[in-house]
C-alpha positions, 0 to 999 in steps of 0.5 A: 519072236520080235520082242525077242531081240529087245527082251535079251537087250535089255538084260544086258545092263543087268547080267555082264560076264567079268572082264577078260585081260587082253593085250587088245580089244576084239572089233566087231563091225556090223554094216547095212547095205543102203540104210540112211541117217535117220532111220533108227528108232533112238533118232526119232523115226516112229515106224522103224523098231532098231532095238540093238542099234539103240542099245549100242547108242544108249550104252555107247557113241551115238552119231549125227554126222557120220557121212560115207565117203561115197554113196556107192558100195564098193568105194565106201567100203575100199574106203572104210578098209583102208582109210583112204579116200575113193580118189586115192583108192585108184580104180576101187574109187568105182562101182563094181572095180577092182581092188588093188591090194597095195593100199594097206587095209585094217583087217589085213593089219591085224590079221598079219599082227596076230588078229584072227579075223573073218567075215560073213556075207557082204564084205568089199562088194561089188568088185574083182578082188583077186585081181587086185592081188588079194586072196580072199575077201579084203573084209577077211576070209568067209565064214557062214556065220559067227558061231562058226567063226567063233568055234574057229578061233585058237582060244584067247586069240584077239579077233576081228569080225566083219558081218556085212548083210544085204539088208536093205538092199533091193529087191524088196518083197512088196508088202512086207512092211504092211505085213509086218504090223507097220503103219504107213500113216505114221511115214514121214517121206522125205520131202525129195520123194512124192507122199502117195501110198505107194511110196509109204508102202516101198518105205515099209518094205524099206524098213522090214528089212532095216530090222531084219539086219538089226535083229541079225545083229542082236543075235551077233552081240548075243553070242558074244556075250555069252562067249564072254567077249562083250566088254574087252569088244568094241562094237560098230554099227552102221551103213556103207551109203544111203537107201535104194531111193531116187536122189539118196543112193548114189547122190552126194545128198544127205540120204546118200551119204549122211549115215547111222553109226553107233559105237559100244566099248563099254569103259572105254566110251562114255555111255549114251554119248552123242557126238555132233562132230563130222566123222567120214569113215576114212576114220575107221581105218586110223580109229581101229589101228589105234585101238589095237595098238599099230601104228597108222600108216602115212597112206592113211588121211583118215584121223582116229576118232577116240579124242571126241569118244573119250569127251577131249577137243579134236585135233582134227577139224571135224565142222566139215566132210568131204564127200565124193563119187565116180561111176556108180553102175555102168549106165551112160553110154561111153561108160561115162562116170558122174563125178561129183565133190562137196563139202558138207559143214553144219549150214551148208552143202556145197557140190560141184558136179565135173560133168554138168553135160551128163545125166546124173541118174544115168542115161534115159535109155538103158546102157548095160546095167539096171535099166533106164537112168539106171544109178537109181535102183528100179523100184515102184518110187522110181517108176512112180516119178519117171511117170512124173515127166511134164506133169504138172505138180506141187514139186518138180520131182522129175526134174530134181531127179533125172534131168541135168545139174548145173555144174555147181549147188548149194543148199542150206541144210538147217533150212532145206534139209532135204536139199530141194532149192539150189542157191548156186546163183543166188546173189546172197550167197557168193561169199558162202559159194566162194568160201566152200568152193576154195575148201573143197579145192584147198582138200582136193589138192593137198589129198592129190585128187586127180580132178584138181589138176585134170577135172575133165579126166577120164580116169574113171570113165575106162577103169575095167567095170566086172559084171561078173563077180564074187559077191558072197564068196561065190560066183554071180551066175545070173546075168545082169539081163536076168537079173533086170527082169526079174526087178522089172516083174516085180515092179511094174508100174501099170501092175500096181495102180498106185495113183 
């Protein structure tokens, strides 16, 4: 049954139904909950088999440097539906916020310019939405699935569709990677994370469930071949921030925020394209406007990407992004954010980090939510390198991970591509340190970022934190206690005797 998926791929380049003319393309969005650039067989990883994501990349756009705007689920979506970035998205720029319906989104765009849409699972999540004065989902109404969706819409309606799976998000079933078929010898672990067994085996499980959203996809773009619909679509596949690991999800680091995305519009983009540029996924919003024909609004600070997919120069300076984030879960006492910015160019990261004073994993004793240094998802790695403090190794993997930041970093990414030494106080480096750090005040100023006039605010330290929410369209009833529990039978470390 998993060759399933890559037979019916390959079929595609050989069976097409005939074109139908529309005034508009449809949009099909597809999007992971925490997978990381470069876990994509077509980028070069040996163990994670993606036979759809490859396929759009061989018959589309390929992307190497698309980056969230936040390593965080809420506010990268908040900024993926309006296109704005999460500073300029009010109290949405948090985990676990609200919503505030006044920013114009593009799903609700098209659907107000005739656009049937709809959305299955994840869709802006975590969060309270009705209080922001949406009546449904801001990714569209809940459907069960597309079939469902597709049976709905008034025939020759143009549609927007938006499938959001919890894939790979924890908690994960250990061993299901191994069971699977999949060799952990064959794991390249990021150099930020210890190379031990255990570790291999979470990142299998990891992977089990990057597949399991790749093959959902396939059988999405399956049904929309056979409704005819395939090539008047433009198709999108990617991440709303990086994997559940300590130092990627919730960091401004590249495996927090550096993302997969792979988009197919066939006669529309170039086949197997590869586009090296930066693209921040506040260029979704403009991108999709302009693909239906509406105008982009003045809200907007995203720019349309299809100048660099139609092969012309870019009107946008696309050698840098700019990166941020605030409070992820609620895990310093106080309710205190851990506010960070950082321009990422080609040669260099450079992050400044508002409140050096504050852990930036979360405080070493549990506040509220997931546990101790709690913005890192609990996990048998997590608990693997807790278990690290004071110990002697080749590689300080605690101190990288849960203890204090100085107030400013600097990494050289061709170099230290898993950004592991700091070169904030290295003489050599000052006029790069006083280049990105004028950038990055230069963005922050002209996008009004409330940090720029008033880094020490505590905007959003007091923005409403809703541990009870509508995730899948339906209430959370169990209770962020239960639910700790449950993450710590699952993974308890002297259980497993990873050495």
């Amino acid at each position: 049954m998993k060759y399933l998926a890559f037979l019916f791929l390959l079929s595609f380049s050989q069976v097409l139904i005939p074109r139908q003319e529309k005034n508009a393309p449809n949009i099909v969005f597809l999007i992971a909950d925490d997978w990381s650039y470069p876990h994509a067989g077509i980028y070069g990883d040996r163990v994670v088999r993606t036979p759809t994501f490859d396929f759009l990349a061989e018959n589309g756009a390929l992307f190497h440097h698309a980056y969230c705007a936040s390593p965080s689920c809420s506010p990268s979506r908040a900024s993926i539906l309006t296109g704005r970035y999460p500073h300029q998205n009010e109290s949405a720029g948090n985990l676990w916020s609200v919503f505030p319906s006044k920013f114009p989104n593009w799903v609700s765009s098209l659907e107000k310019t005739g656009y049937f849409t709809g959305k299955e699972r994840k869709g802006w999540a975590p969060g309270d939405f009705e209080a922001g004065g949406y009546a449904h989902n801001p990714a569209g109404k809940n459907f069960s699935s597309f079939r469902d969706f597709l049976d709905a819409r008034p025939e020759e309606q143009a549609f927007c569709y938006w499938f959001g799976s919890s894939d790979p998000h924890r908690v994960y079933e250990t061993n299901a990677g191994v069971k699977s078929g999949m060799d952990k010898d064959l794991v390249e672990v990021p150099e930020f994370l210890p190379d031990l067994d255990c570790v291999r085996n979470d990142l299998l499980d990891y992977y089990f469930e990057v597949e399991r959203f790749d093959r959902e996809c396939g059988n999405i773009l399956q049904q929309l071949k056979a409704a005819g619909e395939l090539e008047n679509t433009i198709v999108v596949m990617t991440s709303d921030n990086g994997m559940p690991f300590p130092r990627a999800k919730a960091n401004l680091y590249d495996y927090g925020t550096r993302m997969p995305l792979a988009i197919y519009w066939q006669g529309e983009i170039q086949k197997g394209i590869a586009i090296n540029d930066f693209v921040n996924f506040v260029d979704f919003a403009p991108s999709f406007l302009e693909a239906a024909g509406l105008n982009i609004p003045k809200t907007v600070a995203g720019s349309s990407f299809w100048d660099i997919l139609k092969g012309k120069k870019s009107q946008t300076n696309r050698q840098q992004v700019f990166l941020e984030r605030e409070r992820h879960a609620n895990v310093r006492k106080g309710d205190l954010s851990y506010p960070m910015r950082a321009i990422r160019t080609h040669d260099f990261l450079y992050i400044r980090n508002f409140e050096p004073n504050r852990h930036p994993a979360g405080d070493p004793k549990t506040h509220i939510s997931v546990g101790q240094y709690g913005d890192i998802d609990n996990s048998i790695t997590k608990f693997l390198m807790m278990d690290m403090e004071g110990k002697e190794a080749e590689l300080d993997y605690f101190s990288l991970t849960f203890e204090k930041r100085p107030a400013e970093e600097l990494y050289d990414v061709k170099n230290d591509p898993f950004q592991l030494q700091n070169l904030a106080d290295d003489k050599r480096y000052d006029k790069n340190m006083k280049d990105l750090r004028a950038r990055l005040a230069s963005w922050m100023k002209i996008h009004e970022d409330l940090r720029a006039t008033s880094p020490q605010t505590t905007y959003w330290d007091t923005v409403r934190y809703t541990p009870k929410y509508q995730f899948y369209d339906y209430d959370l009833r169990q209770s962020i206690e239960d639910y700790n529990l449950l993450v710590r039978q699952a993974g308890r470390l002297d259980s497993l005797k990873c050495k």
